[in-house]
VEXDREN-2710 file (C-alpha; in Angstrom, 1 decimal):
% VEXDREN-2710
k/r/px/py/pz
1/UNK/-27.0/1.3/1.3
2/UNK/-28.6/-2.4/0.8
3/UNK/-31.4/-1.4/3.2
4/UNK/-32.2/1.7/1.1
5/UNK/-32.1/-0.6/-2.2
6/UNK/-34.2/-3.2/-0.9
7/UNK/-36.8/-0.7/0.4
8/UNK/-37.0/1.1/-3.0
9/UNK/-37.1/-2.0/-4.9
10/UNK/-39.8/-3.6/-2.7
11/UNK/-41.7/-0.1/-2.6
12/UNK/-41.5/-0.5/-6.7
13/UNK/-42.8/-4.1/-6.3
14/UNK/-45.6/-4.7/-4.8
15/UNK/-46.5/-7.5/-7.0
16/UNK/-43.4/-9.5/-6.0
17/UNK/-44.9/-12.8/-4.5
18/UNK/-41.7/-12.8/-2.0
19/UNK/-42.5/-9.1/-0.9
20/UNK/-44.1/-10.6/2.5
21/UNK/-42.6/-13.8/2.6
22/UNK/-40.3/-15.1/5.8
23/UNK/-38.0/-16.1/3.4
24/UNK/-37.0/-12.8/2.2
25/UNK/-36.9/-11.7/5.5
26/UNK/-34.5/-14.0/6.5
27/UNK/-32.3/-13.5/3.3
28/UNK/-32.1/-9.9/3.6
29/UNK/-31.8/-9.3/7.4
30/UNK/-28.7/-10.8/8.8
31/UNK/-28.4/-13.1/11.7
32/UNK/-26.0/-14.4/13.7
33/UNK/-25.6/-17.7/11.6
34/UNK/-25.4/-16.9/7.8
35/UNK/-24.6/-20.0/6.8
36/UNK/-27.6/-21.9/8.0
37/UNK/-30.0/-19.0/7.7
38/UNK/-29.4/-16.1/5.4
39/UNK/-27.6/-17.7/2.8
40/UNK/-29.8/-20.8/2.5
41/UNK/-32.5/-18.4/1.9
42/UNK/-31.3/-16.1/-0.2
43/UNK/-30.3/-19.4/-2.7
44/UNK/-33.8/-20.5/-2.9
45/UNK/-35.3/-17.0/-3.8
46/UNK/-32.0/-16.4/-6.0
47/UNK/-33.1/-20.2/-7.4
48/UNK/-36.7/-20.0/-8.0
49/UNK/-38.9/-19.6/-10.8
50/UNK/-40.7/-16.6/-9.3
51/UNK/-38.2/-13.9/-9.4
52/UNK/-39.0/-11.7/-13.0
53/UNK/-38.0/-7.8/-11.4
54/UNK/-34.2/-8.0/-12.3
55/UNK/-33.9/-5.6/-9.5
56/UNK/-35.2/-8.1/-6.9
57/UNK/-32.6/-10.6/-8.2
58/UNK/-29.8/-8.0/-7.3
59/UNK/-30.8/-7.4/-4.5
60/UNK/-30.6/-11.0/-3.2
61/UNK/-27.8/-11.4/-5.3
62/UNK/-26.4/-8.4/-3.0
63/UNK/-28.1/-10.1/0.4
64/UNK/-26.0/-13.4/0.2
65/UNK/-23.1/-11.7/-0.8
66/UNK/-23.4/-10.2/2.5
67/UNK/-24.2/-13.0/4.1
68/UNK/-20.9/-14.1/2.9
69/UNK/-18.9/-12.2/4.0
70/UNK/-20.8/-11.4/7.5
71/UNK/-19.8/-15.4/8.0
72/UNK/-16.3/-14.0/8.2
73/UNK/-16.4/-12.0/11.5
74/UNK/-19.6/-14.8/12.7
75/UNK/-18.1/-17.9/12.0
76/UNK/-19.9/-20.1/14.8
77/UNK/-18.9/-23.6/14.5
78/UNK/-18.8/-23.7/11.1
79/UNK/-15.4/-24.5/9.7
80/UNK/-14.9/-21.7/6.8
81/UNK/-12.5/-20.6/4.2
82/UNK/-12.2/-16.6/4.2
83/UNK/-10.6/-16.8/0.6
84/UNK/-14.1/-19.1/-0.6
85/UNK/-16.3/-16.9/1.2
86/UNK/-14.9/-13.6/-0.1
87/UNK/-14.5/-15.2/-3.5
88/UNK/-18.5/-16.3/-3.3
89/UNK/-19.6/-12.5/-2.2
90/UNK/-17.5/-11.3/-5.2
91/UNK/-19.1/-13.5/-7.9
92/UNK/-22.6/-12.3/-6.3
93/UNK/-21.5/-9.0/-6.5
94/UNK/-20.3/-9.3/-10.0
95/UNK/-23.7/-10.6/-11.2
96/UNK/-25.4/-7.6/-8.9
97/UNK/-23.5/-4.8/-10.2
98/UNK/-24.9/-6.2/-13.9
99/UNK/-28.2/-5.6/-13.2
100/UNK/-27.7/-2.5/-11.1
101/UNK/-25.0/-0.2/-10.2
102/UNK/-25.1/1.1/-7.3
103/UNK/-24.1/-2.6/-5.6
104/UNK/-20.6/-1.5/-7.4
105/UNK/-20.0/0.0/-3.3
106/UNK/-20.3/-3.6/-2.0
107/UNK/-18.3/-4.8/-4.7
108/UNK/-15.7/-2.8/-4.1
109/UNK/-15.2/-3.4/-0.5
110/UNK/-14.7/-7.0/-1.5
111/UNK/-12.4/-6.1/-3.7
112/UNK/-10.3/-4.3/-1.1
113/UNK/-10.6/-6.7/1.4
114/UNK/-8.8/-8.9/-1.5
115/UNK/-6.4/-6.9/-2.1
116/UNK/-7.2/-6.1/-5.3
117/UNK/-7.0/-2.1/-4.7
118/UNK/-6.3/-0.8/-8.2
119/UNK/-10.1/-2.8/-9.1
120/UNK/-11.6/-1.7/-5.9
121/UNK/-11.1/1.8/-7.3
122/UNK/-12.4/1.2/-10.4
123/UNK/-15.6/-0.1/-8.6
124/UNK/-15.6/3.1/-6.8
125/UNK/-16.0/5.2/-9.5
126/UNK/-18.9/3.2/-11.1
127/UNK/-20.2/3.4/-7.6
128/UNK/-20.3/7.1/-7.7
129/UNK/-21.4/7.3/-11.2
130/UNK/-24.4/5.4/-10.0
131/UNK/-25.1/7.5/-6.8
132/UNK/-23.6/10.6/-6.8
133/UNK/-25.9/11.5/-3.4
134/UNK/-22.9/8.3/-1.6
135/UNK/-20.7/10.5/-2.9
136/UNK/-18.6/11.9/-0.1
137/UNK/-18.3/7.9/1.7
138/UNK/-17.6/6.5/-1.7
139/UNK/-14.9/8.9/-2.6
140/UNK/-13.2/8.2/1.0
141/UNK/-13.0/4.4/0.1
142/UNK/-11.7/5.4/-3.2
143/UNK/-9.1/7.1/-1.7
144/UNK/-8.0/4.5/0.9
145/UNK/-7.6/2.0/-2.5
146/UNK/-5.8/4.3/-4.7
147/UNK/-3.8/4.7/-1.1
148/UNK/-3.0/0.8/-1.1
149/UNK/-2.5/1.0/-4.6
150/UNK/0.2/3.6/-4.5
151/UNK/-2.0/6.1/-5.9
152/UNK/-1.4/8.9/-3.5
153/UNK/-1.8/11.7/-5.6
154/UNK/-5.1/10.2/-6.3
155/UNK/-6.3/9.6/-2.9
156/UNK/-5.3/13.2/-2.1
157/UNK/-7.5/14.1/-4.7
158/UNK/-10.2/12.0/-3.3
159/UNK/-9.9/13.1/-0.2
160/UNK/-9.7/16.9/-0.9
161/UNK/-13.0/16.4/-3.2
162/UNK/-14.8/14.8/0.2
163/UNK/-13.7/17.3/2.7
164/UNK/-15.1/20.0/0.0
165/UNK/-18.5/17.6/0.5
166/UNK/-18.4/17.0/4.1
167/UNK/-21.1/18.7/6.2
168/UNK/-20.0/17.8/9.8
169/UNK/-17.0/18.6/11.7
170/UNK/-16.5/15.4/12.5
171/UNK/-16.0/14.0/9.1
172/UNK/-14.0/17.0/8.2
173/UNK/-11.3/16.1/10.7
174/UNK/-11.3/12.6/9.7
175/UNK/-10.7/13.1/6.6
176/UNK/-8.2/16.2/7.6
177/UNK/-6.1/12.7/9.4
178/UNK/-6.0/11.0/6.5
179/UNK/-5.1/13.6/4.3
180/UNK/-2.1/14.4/6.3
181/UNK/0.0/11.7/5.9
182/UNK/-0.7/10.9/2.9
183/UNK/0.9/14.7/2.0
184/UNK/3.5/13.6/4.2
185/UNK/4.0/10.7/2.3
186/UNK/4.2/12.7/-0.8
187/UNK/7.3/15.1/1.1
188/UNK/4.8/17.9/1.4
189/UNK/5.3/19.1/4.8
190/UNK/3.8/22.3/4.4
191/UNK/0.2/20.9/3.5
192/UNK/0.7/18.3/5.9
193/UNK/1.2/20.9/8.7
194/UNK/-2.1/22.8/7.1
195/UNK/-4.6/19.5/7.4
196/UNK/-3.3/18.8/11.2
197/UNK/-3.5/22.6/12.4
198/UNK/-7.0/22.4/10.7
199/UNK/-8.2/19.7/12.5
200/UNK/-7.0/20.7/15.5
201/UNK/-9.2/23.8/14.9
202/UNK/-12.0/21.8/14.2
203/UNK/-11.7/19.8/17.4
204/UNK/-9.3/21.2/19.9
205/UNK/-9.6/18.3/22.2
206/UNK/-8.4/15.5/19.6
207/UNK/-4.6/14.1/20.9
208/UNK/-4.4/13.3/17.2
209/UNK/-3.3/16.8/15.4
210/UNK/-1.8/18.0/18.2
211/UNK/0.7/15.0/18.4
212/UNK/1.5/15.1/14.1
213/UNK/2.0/19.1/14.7
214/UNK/4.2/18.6/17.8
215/UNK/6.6/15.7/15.6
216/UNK/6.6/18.3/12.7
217/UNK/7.8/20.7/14.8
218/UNK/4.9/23.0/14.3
219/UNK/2.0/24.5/16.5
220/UNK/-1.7/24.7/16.1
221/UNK/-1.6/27.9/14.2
END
């Protein structure tokens, strides 16, 4: 999704005096040491005088962010505070999101990797407001948060909306298994049954269905 924004922001931009530079280059493409690479850079671009397309500013604002929160599964020797870091890619995130919506998708996986699942959804929703074409991937992280949140009626609905969207059997089964329990969950046993049996049509080799029908007492149909 940032790939896709940067492209059409630098496509938009040819005027940008940072369009070509290493600098940009090394903010927006990750390495394997954030901290002393991608973040430093993104701060100076994010810092400098030269930066008037709000979009650019975004999308560095969006880059570090990243980079932030990249440094949590790279840490190298660095010695680094997940809360800070996550706390750093949200305040990025809520500058981003300012300028341009469709970051809200970033921003709300930070949010759910905080814990903080009933704002997480909330940044879903702007996120598919923004762009409606992320619509079936935005609507599954919406429904994992309203999950967490307690919201299962919600994340059924979410769900149900993106298997209605979902073009491959593959994402139609995955989002068949997490449908499932979540009308388990909810004591309906019936529909439940309904999302495993048609998964297991979907992909008669997958353990998964086969072993939810077989505890529920029920076969493949």
């Amino acid at each position: 999704m940032r790939a896709v924004i940067v492209s059409t922001i630098l496509a938009a931009s040819p005027a940008c005096a940072f369009a070509q530079d290493a600098p940009l280059d090394r903010c927006t493409t990750l390495s394997f040491a954030p901290l002393d690479v991608n973040v430093p850079a993104c701060t100076a671009l994010i810092e400098a005088d030269g930066i008037r397309d709000p979009g650019m500013l975004a999308t560095l604002l969006a880059a570090r962010a990243e980079a932030y929160e990249f440094a949590l599964t790279y840490r190298g020797e660095h010695k680094v505070n997940p809360d800070k870091l996550l706390a750093a890619a949200l305040a990025d995130l809520d500058r981003a999101v300012g300028i341009d919506p469709r970051h809200h998708m970033a921003r709300g996986d930070i949010l759910f990797r905080l814990s903080r699942f009933e704002d997480a959804a909330a940044s879903f929703t702007s996120a598919i407001a923004a762009a409606p074409a992320d619509a079936p991937s935005l609507l599954e992280r919406r429904s994992m948060a309203r999950a967490a949140a307690n919201d299962t009626k919600g994340a059924i609905d979410d769900l149900t909306a993106a298997i209605r969207l979902a073009t491959r059997d593959a994402d139609r089964v995955r989002l068949l298994l997490q449908r499932g329990p979540l009308r388990e969950a909810a004591g309906d046993t019936a529909r439940a049954i309904s999302d495993y049996q048609a998964a297991a049509r979907l992909d008669p080799n997958r353990r998964g269905p086969r072993e939810a029908l077989a505890r529920l007492g029920a076969d493949a149909g």
